[in-house]
N, C-alpha and C positions, 0 to 999 in steps of 0.2 A: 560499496563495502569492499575492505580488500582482506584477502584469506589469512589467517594466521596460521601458525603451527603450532602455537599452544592455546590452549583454550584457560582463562579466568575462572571458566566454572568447573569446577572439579568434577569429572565425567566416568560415571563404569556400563558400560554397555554389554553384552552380552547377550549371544542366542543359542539356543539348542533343538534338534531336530525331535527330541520327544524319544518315546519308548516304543512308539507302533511302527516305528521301520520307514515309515513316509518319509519323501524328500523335503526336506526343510523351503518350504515355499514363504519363509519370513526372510523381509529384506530392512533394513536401515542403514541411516545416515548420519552421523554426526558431525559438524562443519562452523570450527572457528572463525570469529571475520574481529577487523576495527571497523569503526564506522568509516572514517578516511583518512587518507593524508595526515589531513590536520587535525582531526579530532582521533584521539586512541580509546574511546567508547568501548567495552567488548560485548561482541554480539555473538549468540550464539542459536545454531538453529539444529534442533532433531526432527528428523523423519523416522517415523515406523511402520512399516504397510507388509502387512499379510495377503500373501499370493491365494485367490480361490481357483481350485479347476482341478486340481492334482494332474493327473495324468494329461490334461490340458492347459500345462503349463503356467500355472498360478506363479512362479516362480519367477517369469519373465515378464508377467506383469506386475509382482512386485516391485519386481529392479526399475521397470519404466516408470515408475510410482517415485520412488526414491530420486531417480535418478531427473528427473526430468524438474519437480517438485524443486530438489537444491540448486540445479542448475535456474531456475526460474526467478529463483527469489534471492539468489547471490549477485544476479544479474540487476535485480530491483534498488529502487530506493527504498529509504525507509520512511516517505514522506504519508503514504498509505499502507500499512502493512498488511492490512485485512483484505484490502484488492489483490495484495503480491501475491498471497497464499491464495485466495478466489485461483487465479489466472494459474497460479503453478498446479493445481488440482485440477481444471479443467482442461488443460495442454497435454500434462500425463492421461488421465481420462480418456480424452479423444485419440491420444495415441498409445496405447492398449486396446481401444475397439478397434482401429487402421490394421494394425500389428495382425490381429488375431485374424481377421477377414482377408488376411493376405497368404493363410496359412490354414489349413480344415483340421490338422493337428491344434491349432492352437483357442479353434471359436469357441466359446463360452470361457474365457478366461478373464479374470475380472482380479480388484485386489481394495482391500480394505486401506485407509491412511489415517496417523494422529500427527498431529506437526505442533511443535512448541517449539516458537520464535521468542529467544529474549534478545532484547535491547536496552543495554546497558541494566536497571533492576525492573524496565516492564514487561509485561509478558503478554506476546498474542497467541490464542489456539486456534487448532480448528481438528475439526473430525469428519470420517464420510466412512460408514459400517461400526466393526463391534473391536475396533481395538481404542485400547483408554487411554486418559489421563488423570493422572492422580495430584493433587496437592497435599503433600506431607507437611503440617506447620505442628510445631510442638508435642501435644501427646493427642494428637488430632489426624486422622486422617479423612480424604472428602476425594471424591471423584466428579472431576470438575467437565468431563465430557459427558456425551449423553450417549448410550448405545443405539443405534438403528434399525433394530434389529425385533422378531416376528412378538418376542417376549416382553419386550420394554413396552410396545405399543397394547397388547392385554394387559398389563402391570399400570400403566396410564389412563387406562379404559376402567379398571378395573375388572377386566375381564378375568383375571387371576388372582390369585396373592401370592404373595412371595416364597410362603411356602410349598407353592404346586410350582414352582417353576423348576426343582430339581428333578432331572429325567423326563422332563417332558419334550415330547418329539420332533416339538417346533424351537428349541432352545438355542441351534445353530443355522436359524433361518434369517439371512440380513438383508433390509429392505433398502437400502445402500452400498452405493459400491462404486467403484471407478475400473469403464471397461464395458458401460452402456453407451445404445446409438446419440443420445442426448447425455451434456453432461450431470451427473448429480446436482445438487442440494450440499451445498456447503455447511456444515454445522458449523455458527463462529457460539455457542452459544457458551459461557465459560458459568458454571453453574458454581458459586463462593458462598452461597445460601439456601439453606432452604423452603425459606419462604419466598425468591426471585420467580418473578413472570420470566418470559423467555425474553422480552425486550432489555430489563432490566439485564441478565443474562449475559447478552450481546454487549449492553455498552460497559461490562466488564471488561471488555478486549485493553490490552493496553494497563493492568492493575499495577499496582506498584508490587513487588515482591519485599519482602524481607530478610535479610542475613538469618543463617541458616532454615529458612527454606526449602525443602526436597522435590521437585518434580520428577513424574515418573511415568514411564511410558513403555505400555505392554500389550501385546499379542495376548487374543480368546487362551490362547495354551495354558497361560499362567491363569488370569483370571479363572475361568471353569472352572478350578483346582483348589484356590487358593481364595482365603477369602482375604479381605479387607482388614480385617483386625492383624490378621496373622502377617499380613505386609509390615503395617505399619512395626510391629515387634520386632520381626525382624532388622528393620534398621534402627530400633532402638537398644538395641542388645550388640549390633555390631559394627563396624568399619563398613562404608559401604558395598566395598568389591564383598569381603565376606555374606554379606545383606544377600545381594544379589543374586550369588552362589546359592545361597540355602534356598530360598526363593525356587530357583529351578528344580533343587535337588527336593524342597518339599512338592515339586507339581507331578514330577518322575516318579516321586512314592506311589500317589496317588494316581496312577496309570501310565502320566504324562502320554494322550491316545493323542495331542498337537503339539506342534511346535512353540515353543516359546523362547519369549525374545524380550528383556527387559531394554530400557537406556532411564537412568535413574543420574539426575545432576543436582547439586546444592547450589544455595545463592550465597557465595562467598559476604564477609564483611570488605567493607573499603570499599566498594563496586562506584565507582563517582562516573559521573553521565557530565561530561564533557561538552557545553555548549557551541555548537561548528562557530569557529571563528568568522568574522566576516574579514572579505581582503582590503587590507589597508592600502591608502590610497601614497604614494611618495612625497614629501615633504617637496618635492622638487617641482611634479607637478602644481601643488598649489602655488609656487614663487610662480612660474610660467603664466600659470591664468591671470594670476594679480597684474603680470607687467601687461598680459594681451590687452586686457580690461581697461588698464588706464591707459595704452595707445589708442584703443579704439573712443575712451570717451573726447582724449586730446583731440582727438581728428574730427570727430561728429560736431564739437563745439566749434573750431575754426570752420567749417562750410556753414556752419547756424547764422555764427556771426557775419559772416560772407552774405548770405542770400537777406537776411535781416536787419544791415546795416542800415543804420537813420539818415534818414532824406534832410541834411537842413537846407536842401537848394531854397524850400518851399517857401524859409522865413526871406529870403532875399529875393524874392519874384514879386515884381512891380507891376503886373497886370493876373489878373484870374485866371486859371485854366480854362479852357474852351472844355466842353462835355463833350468827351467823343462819341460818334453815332458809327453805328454797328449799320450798314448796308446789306449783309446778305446775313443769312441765317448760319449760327456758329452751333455744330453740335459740340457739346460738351465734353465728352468723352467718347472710344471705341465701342461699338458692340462687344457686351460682353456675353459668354454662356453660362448658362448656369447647370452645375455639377448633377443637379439631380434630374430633371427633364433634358438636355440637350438641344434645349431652344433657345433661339438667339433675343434679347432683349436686348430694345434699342433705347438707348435714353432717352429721354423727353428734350424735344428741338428747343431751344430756348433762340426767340426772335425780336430782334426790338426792331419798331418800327420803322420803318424811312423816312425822315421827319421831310412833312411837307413845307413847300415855300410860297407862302399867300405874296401874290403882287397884285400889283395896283389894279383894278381895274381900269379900262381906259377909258379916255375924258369924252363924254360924246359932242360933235359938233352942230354947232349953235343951225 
């Protein structure tokens, strides 16, 4: 892929540190590309990762998160996408645990990721902890990741209901993360239904998007605050940068105790997915092979003719050939070896025999 500097999808991103005074431990990404050279495809890829550790630097494992995450998959093809993003999660990962064990300031610091990869109008996700993704289509909104987190898994148990999950004291417990001695658990699961198994889920990766389309993508800060319905109104009510603004400023009303951090894009109309060309071959080249081809067939037929030339000696020989005899034994061919044992096989001796010469016996005397 190679970088652009404008992006296709109309982009408003934005982060805020909240109202309780903490350091803004949210970090994102967002990063234009073409597909290549010869195809101008536009791709487009957000990161979101929420820093955990506070005074443990949540902060610097976001940025490794981010950071490592677009460098990973800028570097990829797009021939598997879902491996690109696997491998950029697990590289950050692994170096946010190195990071922190190199620093006693820095151990226990971990960071939450949402990553939405479009290419050209399809879309791959993935997640690992409690920041989301949302699909806005029409007068619909759906949250298309899963949270990882102490609440979702009572809520899936049924060990809860939805309505005991407000205030309760395992609410910001996340059972995922990047920044363990082993890497996480990938979530590719993209949830377009609610009646979808989690297989079914998965091989949503890759869905077609539609013009005007909204994806969005946010930090626990917003979410906690701010429910679903009240997203979706707000970008129905306004321009998106506006959306976005209220958005934060309604999470701020409501205590804003974390940081939040949207990146919210549209699926523009026109968006055409550009098939890679394949390289044409020179008009010059094919003359070349034509001429090689019929010199080599001229030449192959003149030694044909040469070795297979008609004998008519044979119609003007006035006596029979004599049958030649073979006196000693003619191997046929070299030793040859064979490719897979290493042993030498020898042909079979072909011998014809010495033909004997009966004479007379002699005369006995009288």
């Amino acid at each position: 892929m190679i970088r652009s500097a404008q992006s296709r999808f109309p982009v408003v991103s934005k982060s805020h540190s909240g109202m309780s005074g903490k350091n803004n431990e949210d970090r994102f990404g967002v990063t234009a590309f073409l597909l290549n050279k010869r195809n101008p495809t536009p791709v487009l890829l957000a990161v979101l990762s929420d820093g955990v550790g506070g005074h443990k630097a949540g902060e610097v494992a976001a940025g490794l998160a981010v950071s490592l995450i677009t460098e990973t998959v800028s570097e990829s093809s797009v021939v598997n996408p879902v491996q690109s993003i696997q491998l950029g999660i697990h590289r950050a990962s692994q170096a946010i645990f190195a990071e922190a064990q190199k620093d006693t300031g820095k151990q226990g610091m971990a960071a939450t990721v949402a990553v939405a990869w479009m290419i050209g109008h399809r879309l791959y996700t993935a997640s690992v902890g409690d920041s989301r993704i949302y699909l806005l289509r029409g007068d619909k909104i759906r949250q298309i990741s899963t949270d990882h987190t102490w609440i979702q898994e009572a809520l899936d148990n049924n060990v809860l209901t939805p309505d005991q999950v407000e205030g309760h004291p395992n609410r910001h417990v996340i059972r995922r993360y990047l920044g363990g001695a082993t890497p996480p658990e990938v979530d590719f699961r993209m949830r377009l239904d609610e009646a979808e198994d989690d297989q079914q889920s998965v091989n949503n990766q890759g869905t077609i998007l539609q013009a005007g389309d909204r994806l969005l993508l946010s930090s626990d800060g917003l979410t906690d605050l701010v429910k679903d319905d009240e997203i979706l109104a707000a970008f129905a009510q306004n321009d998106a940068e506006t959306a976005v603004d209220t958005l934060i400023d309604l999470a701020n009303q409501r205590g804003g105790h974390d940081n939040i951090t949207i990146i919210s894009f549209e699926i523009p109309s026109g968006i055409n997915v550009v098939a890679d060309k394949q390289p044409t071959i020179p008009v010059g080249f094919w003359v070349t092979a034509i001429i090689v081809g019929l010199l080599a067939s001229l030449i192959f037929g003149y030694f044909w003719l040469q070795r297979n030339a008609f004998d008519w000696s044979r119609f003007f020989s006035a006596t029979q050939e004599s049958p030649q005899v073979t006196l000693n034994p003619v191997i046929t061919s070299a030793p040859q070896i064979t490719a897979t044992t290493g042993r030498i096989n020898y042909p079979q001796l072909v011998v014809t025999e010495t033909p004997r010469i009966l004479l007379p016996k002699p005369s006995q005397t009288p």
